[in-house]
VORO-628294 format. One record per residue: residue in three letters; x, y, z of N, C-alpha, C in turn. Coordinates in nm, 4 decimals. Layout:
REM VORO-628294
<r><res>ALA</res><n_X>X</n_X><n_Y>Y</n_Y><n_Z>Z</n_Z><ca_X>X</ca_X><ca_Y>Y</ca_Y><ca_Z>Z</ca_Z><c_X>X</c_X><c_Y>Y</c_Y><c_Z>Z</c_Z></r>
...
***
This chain:
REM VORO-628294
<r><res>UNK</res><n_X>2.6026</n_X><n_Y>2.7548</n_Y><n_Z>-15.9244</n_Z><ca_X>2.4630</ca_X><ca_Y>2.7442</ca_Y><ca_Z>-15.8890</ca_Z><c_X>2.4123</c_X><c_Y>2.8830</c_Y><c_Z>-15.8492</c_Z></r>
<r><res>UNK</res><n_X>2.2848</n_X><n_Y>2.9188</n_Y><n_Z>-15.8968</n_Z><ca_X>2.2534</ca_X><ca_Y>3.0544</ca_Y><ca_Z>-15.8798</ca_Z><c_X>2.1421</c_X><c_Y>3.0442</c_Y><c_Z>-15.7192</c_Z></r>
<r><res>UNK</res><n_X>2.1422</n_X><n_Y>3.1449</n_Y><n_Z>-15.6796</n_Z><ca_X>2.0880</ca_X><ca_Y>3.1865</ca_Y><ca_Z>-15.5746</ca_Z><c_X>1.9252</c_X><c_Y>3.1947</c_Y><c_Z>-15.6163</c_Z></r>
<r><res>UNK</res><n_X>1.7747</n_X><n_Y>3.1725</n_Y><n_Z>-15.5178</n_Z><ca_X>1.6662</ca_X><ca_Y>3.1928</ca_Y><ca_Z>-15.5547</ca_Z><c_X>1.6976</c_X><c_Y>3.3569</c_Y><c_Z>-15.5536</c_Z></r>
<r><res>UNK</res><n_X>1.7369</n_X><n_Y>3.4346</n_Y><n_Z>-15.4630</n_Z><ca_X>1.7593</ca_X><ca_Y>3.5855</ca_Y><ca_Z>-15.4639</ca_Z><c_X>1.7569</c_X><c_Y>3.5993</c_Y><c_Z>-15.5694</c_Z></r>
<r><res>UNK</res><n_X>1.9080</n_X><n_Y>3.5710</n_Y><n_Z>-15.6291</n_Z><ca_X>1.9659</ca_X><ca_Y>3.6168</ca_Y><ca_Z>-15.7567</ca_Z><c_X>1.8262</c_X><c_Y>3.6155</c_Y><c_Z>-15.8928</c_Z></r>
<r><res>UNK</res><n_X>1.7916</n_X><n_Y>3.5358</n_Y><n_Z>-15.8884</n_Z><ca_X>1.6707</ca_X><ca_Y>3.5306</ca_Y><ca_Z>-15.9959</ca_Z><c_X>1.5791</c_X><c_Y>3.6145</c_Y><c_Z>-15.9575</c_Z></r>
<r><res>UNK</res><n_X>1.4994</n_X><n_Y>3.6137</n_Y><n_Z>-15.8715</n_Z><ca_X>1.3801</ca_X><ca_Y>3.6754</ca_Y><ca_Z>-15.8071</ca_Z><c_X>1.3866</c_X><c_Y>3.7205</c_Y><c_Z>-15.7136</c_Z></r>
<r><res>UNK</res><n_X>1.4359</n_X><n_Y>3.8864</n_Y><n_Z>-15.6628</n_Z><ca_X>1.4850</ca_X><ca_Y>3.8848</ca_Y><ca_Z>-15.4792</ca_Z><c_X>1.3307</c_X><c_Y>3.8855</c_Y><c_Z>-15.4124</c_Z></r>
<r><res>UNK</res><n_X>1.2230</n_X><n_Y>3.8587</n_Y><n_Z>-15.4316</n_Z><ca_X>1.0794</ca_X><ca_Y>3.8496</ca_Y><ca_Z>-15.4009</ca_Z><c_X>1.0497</c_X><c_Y>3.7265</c_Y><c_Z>-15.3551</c_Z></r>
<r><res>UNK</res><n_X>1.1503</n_X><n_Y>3.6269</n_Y><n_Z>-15.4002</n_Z><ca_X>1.0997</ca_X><ca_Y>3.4749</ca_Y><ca_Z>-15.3530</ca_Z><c_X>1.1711</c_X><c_Y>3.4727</c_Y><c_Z>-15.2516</c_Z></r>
<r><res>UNK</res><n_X>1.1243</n_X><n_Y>3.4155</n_Y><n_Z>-15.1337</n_Z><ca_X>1.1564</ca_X><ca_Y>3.3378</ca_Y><ca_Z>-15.0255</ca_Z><c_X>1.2082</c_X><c_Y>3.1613</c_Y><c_Z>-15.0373</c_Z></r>
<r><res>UNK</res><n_X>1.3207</n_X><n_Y>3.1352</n_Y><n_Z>-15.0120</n_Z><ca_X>1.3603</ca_X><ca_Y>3.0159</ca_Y><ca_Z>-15.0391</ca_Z><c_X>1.3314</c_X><c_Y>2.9183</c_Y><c_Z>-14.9268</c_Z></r>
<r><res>UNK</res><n_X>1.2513</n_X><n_Y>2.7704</n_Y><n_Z>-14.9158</n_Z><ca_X>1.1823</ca_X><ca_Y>2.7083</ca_Y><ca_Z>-14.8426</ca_Z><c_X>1.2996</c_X><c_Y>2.6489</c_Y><c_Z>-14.7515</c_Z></r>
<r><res>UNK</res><n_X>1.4208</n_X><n_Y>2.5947</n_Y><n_Z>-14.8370</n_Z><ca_X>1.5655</ca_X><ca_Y>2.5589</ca_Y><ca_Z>-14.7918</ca_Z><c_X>1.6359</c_X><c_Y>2.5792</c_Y><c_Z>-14.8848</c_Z></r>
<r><res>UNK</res><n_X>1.7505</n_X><n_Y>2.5746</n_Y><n_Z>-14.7894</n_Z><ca_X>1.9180</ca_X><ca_Y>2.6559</ca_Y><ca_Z>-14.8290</ca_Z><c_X>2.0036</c_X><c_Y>2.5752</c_Y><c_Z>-14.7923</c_Z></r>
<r><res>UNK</res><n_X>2.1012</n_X><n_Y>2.5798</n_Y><n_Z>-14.8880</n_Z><ca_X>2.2161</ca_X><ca_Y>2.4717</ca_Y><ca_Z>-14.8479</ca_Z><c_X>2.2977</c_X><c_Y>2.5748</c_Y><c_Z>-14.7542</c_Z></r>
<r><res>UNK</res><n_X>2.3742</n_X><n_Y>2.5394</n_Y><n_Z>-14.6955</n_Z><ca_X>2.4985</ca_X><ca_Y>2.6352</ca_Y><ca_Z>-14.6124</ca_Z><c_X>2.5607</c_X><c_Y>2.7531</c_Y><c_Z>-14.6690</c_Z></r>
<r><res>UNK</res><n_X>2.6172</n_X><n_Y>2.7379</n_Y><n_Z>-14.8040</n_Z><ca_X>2.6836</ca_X><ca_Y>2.8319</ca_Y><ca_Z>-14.8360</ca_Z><c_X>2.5762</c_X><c_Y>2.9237</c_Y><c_Z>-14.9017</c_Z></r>
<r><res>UNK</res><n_X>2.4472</n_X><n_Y>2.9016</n_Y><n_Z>-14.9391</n_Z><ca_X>2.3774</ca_X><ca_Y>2.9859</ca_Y><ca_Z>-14.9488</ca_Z><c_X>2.3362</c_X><c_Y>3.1202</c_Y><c_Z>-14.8711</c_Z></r>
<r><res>UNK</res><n_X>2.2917</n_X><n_Y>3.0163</n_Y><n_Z>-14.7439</n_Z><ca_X>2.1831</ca_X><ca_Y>3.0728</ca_Y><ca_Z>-14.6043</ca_Z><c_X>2.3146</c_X><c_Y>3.1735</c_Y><c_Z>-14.5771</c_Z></r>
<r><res>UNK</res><n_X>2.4260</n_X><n_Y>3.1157</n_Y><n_Z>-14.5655</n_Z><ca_X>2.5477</ca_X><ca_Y>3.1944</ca_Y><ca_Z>-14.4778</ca_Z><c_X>2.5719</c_X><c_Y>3.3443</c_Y><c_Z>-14.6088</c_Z></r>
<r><res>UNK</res><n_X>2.5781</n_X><n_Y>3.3195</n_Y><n_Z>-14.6741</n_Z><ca_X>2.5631</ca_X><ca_Y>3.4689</ca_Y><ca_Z>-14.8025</ca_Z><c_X>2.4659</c_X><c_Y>3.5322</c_Y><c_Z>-14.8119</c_Z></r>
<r><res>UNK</res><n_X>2.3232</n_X><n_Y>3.4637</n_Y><n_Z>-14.7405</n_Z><ca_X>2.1988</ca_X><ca_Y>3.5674</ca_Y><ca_Z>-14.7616</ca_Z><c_X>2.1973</c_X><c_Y>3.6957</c_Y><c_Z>-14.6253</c_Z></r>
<r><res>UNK</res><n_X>2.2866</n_X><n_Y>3.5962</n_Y><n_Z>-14.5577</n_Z><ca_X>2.2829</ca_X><ca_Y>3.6653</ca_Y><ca_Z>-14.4160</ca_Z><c_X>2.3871</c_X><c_Y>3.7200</c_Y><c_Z>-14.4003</c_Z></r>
<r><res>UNK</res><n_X>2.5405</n_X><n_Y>3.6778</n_Y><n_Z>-14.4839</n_Z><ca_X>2.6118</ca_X><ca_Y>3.7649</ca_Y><ca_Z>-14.4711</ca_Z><c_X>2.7126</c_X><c_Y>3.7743</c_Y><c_Z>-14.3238</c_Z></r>
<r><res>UNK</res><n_X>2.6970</n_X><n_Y>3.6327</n_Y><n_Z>-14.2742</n_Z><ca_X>2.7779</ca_X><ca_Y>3.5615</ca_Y><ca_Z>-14.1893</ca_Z><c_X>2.8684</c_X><c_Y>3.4752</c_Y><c_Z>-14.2297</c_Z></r>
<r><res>UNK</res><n_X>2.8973</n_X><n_Y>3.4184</n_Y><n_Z>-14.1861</n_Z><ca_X>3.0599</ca_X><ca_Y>3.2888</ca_Y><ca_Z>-14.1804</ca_Z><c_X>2.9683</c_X><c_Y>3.1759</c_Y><c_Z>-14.2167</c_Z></r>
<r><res>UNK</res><n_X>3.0461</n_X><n_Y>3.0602</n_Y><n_Z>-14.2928</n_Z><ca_X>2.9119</ca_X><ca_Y>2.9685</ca_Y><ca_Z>-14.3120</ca_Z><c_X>2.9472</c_X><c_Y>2.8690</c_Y><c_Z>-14.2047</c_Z></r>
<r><res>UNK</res><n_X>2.9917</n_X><n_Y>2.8646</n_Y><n_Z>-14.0451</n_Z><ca_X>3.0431</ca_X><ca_Y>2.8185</ca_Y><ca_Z>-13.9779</ca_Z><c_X>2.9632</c_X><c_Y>2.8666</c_Y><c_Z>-13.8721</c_Z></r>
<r><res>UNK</res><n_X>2.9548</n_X><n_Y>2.9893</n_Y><n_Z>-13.8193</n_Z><ca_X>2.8414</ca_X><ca_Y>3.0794</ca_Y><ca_Z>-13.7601</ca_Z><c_X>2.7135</c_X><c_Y>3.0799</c_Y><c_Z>-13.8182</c_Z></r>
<r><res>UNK</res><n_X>2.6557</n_X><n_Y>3.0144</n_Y><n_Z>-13.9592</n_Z><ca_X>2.5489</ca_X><ca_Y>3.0033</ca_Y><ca_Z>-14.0250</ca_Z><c_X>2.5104</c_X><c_Y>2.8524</c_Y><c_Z>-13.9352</c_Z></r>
<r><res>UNK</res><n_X>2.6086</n_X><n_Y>2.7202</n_Y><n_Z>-13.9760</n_Z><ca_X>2.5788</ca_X><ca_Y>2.5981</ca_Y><ca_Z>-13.9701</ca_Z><c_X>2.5283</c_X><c_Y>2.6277</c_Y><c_Z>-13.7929</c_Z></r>
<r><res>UNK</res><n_X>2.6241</n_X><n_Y>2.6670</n_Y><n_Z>-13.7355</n_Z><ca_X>2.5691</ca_X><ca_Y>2.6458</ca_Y><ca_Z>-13.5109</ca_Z><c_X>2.4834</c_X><c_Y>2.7113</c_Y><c_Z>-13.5107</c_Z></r>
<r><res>UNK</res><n_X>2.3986</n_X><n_Y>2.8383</n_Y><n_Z>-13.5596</n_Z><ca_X>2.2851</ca_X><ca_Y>2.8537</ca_Y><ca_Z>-13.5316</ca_Z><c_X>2.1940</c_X><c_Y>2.7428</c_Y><c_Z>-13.6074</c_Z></r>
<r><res>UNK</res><n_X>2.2316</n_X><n_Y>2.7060</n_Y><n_Z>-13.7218</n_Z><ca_X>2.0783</ca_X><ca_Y>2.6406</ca_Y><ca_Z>-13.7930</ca_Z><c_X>2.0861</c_X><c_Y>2.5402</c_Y><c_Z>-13.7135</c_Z></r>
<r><res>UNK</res><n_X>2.1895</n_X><n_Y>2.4974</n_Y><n_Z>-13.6508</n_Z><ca_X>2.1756</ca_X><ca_Y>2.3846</ca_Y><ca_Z>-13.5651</ca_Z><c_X>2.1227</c_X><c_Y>2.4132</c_Y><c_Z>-13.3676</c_Z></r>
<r><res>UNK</res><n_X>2.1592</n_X><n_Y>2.4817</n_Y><n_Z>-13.3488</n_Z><ca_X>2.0661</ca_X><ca_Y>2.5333</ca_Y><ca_Z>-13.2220</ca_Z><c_X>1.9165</c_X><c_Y>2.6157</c_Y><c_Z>-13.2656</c_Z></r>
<r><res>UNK</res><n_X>1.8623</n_X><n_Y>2.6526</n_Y><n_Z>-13.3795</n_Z><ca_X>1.7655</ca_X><ca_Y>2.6665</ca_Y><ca_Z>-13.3978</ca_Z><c_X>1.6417</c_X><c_Y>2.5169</c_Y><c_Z>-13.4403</c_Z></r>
<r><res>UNK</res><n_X>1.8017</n_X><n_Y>2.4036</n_Y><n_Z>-13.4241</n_Z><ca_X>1.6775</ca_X><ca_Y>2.2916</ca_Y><ca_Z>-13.4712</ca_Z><c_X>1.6202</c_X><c_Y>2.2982</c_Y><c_Z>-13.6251</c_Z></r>
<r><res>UNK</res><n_X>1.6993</n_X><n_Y>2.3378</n_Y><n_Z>-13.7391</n_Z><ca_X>1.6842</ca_X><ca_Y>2.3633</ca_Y><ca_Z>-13.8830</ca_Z><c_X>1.7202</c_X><c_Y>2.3079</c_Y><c_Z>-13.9670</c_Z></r>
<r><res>UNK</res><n_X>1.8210</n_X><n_Y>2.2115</n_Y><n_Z>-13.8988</n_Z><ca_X>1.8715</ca_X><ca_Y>2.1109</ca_Y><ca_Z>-14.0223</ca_Z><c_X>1.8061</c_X><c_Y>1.9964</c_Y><c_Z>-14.0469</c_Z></r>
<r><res>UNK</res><n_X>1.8337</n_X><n_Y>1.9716</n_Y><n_Z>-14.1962</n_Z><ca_X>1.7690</ca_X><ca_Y>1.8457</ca_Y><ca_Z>-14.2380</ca_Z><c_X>1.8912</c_X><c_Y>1.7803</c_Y><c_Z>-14.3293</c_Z></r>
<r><res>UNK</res><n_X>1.9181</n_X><n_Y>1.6434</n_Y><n_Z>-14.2874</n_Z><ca_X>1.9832</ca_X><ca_Y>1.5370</ca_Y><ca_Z>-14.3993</ca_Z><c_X>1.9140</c_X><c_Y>1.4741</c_Y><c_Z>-14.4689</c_Z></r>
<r><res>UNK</res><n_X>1.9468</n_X><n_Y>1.5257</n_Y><n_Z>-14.6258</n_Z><ca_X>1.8736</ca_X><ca_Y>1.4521</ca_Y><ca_Z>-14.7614</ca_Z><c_X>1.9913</c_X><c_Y>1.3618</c_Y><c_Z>-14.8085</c_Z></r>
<r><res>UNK</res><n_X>1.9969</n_X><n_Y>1.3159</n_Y><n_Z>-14.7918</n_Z><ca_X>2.1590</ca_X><ca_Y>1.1599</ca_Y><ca_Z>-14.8295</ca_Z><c_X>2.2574</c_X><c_Y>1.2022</c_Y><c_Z>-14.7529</c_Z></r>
<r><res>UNK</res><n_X>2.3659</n_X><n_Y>1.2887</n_Y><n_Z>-14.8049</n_Z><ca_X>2.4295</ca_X><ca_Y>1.3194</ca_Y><ca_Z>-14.7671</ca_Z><c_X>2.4918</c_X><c_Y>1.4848</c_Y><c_Z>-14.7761</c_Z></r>
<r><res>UNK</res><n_X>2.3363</n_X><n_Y>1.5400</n_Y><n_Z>-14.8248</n_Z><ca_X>2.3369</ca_X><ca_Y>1.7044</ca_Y><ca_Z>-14.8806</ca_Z><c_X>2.2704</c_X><c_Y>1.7428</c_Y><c_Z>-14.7204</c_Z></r>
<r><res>UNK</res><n_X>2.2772</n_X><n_Y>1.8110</n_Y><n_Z>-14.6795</n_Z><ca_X>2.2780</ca_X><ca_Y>1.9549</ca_Y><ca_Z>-14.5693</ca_Z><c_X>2.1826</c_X><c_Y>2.0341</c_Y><c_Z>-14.5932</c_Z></r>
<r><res>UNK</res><n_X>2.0621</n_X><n_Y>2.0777</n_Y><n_Z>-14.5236</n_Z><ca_X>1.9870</ca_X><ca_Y>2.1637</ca_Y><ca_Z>-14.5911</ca_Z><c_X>1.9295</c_X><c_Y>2.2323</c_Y><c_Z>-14.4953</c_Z></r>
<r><res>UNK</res><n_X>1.9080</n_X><n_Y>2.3935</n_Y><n_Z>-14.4469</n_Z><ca_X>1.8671</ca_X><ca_Y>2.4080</ca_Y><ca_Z>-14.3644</ca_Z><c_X>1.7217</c_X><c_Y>2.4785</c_Y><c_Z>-14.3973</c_Z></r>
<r><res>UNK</res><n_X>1.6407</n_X><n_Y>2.4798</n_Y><n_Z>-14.2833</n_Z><ca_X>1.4752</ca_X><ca_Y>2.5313</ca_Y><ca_Z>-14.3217</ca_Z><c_X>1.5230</c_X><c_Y>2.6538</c_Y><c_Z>-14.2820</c_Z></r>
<r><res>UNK</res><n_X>1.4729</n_X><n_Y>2.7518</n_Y><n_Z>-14.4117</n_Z><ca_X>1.4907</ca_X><ca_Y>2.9054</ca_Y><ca_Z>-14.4178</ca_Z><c_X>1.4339</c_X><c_Y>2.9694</c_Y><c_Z>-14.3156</c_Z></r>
<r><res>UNK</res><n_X>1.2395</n_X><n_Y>2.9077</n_Y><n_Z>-14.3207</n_Z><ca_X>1.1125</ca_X><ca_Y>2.9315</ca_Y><ca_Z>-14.2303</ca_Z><c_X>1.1916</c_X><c_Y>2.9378</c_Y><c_Z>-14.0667</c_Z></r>
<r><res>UNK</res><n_X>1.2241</n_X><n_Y>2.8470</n_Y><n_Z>-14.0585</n_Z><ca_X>1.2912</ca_X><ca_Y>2.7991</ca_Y><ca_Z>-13.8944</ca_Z><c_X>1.4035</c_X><c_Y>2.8809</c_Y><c_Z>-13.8726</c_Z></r>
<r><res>UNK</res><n_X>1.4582</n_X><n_Y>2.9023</n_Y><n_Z>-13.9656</n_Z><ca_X>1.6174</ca_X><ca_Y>2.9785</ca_Y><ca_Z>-13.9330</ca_Z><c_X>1.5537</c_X><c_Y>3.0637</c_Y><c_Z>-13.9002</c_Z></r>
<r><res>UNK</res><n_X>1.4842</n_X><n_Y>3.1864</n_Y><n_Z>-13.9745</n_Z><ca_X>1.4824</ca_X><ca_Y>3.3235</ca_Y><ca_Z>-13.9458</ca_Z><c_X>1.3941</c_X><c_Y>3.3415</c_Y><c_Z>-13.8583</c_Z></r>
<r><res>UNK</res><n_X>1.2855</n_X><n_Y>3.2420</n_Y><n_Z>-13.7923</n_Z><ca_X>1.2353</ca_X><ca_Y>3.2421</ca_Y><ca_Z>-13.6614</ca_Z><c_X>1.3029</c_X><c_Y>3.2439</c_Y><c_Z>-13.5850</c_Z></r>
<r><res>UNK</res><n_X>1.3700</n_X><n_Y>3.1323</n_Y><n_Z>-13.5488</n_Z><ca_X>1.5133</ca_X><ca_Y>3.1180</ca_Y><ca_Z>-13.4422</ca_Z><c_X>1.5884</c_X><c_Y>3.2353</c_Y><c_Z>-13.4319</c_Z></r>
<r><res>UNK</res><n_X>1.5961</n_X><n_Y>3.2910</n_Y><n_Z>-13.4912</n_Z><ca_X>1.7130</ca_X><ca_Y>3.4265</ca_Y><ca_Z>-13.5220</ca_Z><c_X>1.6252</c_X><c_Y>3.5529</c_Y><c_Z>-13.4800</c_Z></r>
<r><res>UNK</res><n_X>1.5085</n_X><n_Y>3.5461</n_Y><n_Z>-13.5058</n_Z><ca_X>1.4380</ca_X><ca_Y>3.6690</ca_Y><ca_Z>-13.4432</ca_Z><c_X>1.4495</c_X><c_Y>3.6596</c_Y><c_Z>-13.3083</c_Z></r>
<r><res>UNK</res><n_X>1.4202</n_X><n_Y>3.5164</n_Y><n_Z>-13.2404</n_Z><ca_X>1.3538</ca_X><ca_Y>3.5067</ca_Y><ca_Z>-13.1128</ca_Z><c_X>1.5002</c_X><c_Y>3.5075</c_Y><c_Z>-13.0305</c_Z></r>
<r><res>UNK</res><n_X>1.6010</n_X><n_Y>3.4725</n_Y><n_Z>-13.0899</n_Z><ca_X>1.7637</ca_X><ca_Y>3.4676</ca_Y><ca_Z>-13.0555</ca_Z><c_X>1.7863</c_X><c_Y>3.6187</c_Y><c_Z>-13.0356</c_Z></r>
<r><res>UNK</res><n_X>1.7491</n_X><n_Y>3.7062</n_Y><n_Z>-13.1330</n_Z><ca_X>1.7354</ca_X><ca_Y>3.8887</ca_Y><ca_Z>-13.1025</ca_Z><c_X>1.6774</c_X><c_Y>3.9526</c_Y><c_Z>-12.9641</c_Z></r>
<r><res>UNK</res><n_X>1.5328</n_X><n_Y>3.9006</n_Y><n_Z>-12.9839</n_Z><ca_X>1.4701</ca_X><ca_Y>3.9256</ca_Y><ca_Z>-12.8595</ca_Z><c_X>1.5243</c_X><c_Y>3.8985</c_Y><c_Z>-12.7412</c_Z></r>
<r><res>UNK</res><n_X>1.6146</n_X><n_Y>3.7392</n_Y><n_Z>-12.7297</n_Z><ca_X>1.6431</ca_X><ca_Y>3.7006</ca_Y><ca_Z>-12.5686</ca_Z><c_X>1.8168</c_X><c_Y>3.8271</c_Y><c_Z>-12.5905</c_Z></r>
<r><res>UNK</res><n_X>1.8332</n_X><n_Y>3.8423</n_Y><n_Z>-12.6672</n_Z><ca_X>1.9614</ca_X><ca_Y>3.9012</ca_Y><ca_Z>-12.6752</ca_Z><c_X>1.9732</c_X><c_Y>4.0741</c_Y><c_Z>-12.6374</c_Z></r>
<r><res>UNK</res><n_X>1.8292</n_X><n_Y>4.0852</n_Y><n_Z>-12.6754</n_Z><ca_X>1.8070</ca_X><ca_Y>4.2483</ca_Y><ca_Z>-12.6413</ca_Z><c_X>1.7469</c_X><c_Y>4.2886</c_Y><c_Z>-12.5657</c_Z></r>
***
């Protein structure tokens, strides 16, 4: 499965499965899943995993700020 990056690095992807989000960022996809989940980002579609891109990289800014 190809990456939205990989096609277009200009598009912003709305959601990401795990092993995606965790390769865009270039973390563990284990350290990907506990933040999207303390940022409040996950969503269950059956039984697929999906986290909101929008929400992650908010959470992760504002996770910077209390951190710095």
């Amino acid at each position: 499965m190809r990456m939205v990056n990989e096609i277009d690095p200009n598009i912003e992807p709305e959601f990401v499965r795990d092993r995606e989000g965790a390769a865009m960022m270039r973390i563990s996809i284990n350290t990907f899943r506990k933040l999207a989940e303390e940022f409040d980002a996950v969503y269950m579609v059956g039984k697929i995993r999906i986290t909101d891109w929008k929400k992650f990289k908010e959470g992760l800014e504002k996770y910077h700020l209390k951190k710095g």
